[in-house]
C-alpha positions in Angstrom: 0.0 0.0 0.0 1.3 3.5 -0.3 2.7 5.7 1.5 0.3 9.0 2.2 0.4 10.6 -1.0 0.1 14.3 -1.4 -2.5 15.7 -3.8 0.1 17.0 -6.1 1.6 13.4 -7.3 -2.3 12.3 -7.4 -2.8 14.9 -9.8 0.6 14.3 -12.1 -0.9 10.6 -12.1 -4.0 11.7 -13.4 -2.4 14.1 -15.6 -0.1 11.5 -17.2 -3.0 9.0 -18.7 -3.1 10.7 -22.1 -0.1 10.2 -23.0 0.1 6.6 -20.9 -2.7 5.5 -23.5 -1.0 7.0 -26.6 2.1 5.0 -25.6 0.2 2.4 -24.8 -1.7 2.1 -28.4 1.4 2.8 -30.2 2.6 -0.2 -28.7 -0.1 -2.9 -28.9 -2.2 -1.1 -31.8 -5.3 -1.9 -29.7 -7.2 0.7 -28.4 -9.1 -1.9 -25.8 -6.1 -3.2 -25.1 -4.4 -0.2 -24.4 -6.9 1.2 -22.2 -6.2 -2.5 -19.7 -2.6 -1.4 -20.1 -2.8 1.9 -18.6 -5.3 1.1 -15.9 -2.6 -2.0 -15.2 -0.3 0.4 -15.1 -1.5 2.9 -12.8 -2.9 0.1 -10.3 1.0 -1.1 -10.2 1.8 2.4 -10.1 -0.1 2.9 -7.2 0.7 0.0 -5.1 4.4 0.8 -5.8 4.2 4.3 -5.6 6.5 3.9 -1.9 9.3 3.0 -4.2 8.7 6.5 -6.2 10.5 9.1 -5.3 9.1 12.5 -5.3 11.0 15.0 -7.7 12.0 12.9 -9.9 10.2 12.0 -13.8 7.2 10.5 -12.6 6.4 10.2 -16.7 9.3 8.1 -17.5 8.7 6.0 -14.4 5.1 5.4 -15.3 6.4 4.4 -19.0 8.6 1.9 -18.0 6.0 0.4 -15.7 4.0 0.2 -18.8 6.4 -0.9 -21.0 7.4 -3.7 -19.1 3.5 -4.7 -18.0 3.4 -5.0 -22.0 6.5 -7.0 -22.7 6.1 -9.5 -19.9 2.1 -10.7 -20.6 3.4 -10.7 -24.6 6.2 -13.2 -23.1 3.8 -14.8 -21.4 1.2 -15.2 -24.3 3.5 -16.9 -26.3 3.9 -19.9 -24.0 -0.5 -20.0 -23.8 -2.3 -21.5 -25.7 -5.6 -20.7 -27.3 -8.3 -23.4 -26.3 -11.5 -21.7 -25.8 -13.5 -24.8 -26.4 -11.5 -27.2 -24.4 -10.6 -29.3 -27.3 -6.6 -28.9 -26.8 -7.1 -29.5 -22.8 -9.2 -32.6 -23.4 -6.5 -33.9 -25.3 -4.0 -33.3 -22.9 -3.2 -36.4 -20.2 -0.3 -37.1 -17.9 0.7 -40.0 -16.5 0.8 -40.0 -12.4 3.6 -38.4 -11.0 4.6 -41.3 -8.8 5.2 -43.9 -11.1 7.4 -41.5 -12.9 9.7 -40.9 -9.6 9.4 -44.9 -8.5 10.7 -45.1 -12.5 13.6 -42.8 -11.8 14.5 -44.5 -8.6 14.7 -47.0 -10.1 16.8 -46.0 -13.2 19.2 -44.7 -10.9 19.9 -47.7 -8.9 20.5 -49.6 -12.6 22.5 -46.7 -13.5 24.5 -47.0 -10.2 25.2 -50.9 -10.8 26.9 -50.4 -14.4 30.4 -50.6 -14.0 32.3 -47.0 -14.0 33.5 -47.2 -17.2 30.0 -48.2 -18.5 28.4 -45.4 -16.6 30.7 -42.3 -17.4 30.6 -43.1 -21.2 26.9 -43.4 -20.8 26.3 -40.4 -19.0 29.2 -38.1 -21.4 27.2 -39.4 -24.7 23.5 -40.3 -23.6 22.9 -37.4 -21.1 25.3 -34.8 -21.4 25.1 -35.2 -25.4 29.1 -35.3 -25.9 30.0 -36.9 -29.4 32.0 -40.3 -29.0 35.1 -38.6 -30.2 34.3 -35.6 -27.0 33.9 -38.3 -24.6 37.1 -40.6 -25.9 38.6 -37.0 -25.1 36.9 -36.7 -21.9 37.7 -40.8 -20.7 41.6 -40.8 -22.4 40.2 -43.8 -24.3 40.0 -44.7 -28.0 36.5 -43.6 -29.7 36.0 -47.6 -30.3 36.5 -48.0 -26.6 33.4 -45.5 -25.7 31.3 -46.6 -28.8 31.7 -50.5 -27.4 30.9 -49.3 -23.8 27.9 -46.9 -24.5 26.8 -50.0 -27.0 26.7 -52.8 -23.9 25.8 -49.8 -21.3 21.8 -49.7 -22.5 21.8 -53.7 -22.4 22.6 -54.0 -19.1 20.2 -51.1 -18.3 17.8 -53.0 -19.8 18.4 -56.0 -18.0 18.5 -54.5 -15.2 15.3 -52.8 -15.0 13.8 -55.7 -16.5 12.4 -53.7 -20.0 11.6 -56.1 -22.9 12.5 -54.9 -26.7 9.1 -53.0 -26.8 10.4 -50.8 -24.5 13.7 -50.0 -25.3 12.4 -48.8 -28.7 10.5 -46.3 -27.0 12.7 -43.9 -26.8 14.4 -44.7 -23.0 18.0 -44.7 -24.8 18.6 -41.7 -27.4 21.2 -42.3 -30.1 24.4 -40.7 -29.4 25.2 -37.6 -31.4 28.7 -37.7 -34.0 30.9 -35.3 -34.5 30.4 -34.7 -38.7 33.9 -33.7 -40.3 
């Protein structure tokens, strides 16, 4: 809430809408629009307005509010999705959240059983997506050497988290990316 605010910075609020709503139009080209951005404005404004301090450009101050208000729901539009019938939302499902952490849990304990060298070249290829030549690098081994270990690495994953074939072409183990000359 703010502070006790004299009449005089009331009025420079009041007297700075004009030219909040031009700014505001010339940004979004929506007069409706523009009209929410300037009463958004002022209502942050407002609630802010401890933070103002007196004597300085309360115009530029208000403008950057705005200008920012604008940039950050545009930001935030662009991750939305339009769905007013539900359709897109209907189609959406997720499987429950538990199964996916017992799932990790118990990928990680598989993980943890490979032998070290298995592991590490799993990890530098699979995960941290190193080409075979940047983890040969990485391991001070030959390329063949990581190729043959991320090759057996996935089997004994496999094995040990007891997937069949149907699985494993899922997806669980993403082909390693190569280093093109």
């Amino acid at each position: 809430m703010p502070r006790n605010v004299s009449s005089g910075l009331r009025d420079d609020l009041v007297a700075q809408i004009g030219s909040l709503r031009a700014f505001a139009v010339s940004l979004c080209g929506d007069r409706e629009r523009a009209d929410d951005l300037v009463q958004e404005t002022l209502f942050k404004a407002w609630h802010h307005l401890d933070s103002f301090k007196e004597g300085t450009n309360l115009k530029a101050w208000l403008f950057t509010i705005l200008r920012n208000t604008y940039f950050s729901e545009r930001r935030k539009r662009k991750r939305e999705v339009e769905d007013a019938d539900g359709s897109y939302a209907a189609r959406l499902s997720s499987r429950p959240e538990q199964d996916g952490h017992m799932d990790m849990r118990d990928f990680q304990e598989a993980l943890s059983q490979l032998p070290d060298d298995q592991r590490e070249a799993l990890i530098l290829v699979g995960a941290a997506g190193f080409s075979y030549e940047e983890a040969a690098e990485i391991s001070r081994c030959a390329v063949g050497t990581i190729k043959s270990r991320v090759n057996r690495a996935p089997n004994r994953l496999a094995d040990a988290l007891q997937l069949d074939e149907t699985d494993e072409d899922q997806g669980v183990f993403p082909p390693p990316v190569t280093k093109s000359a």
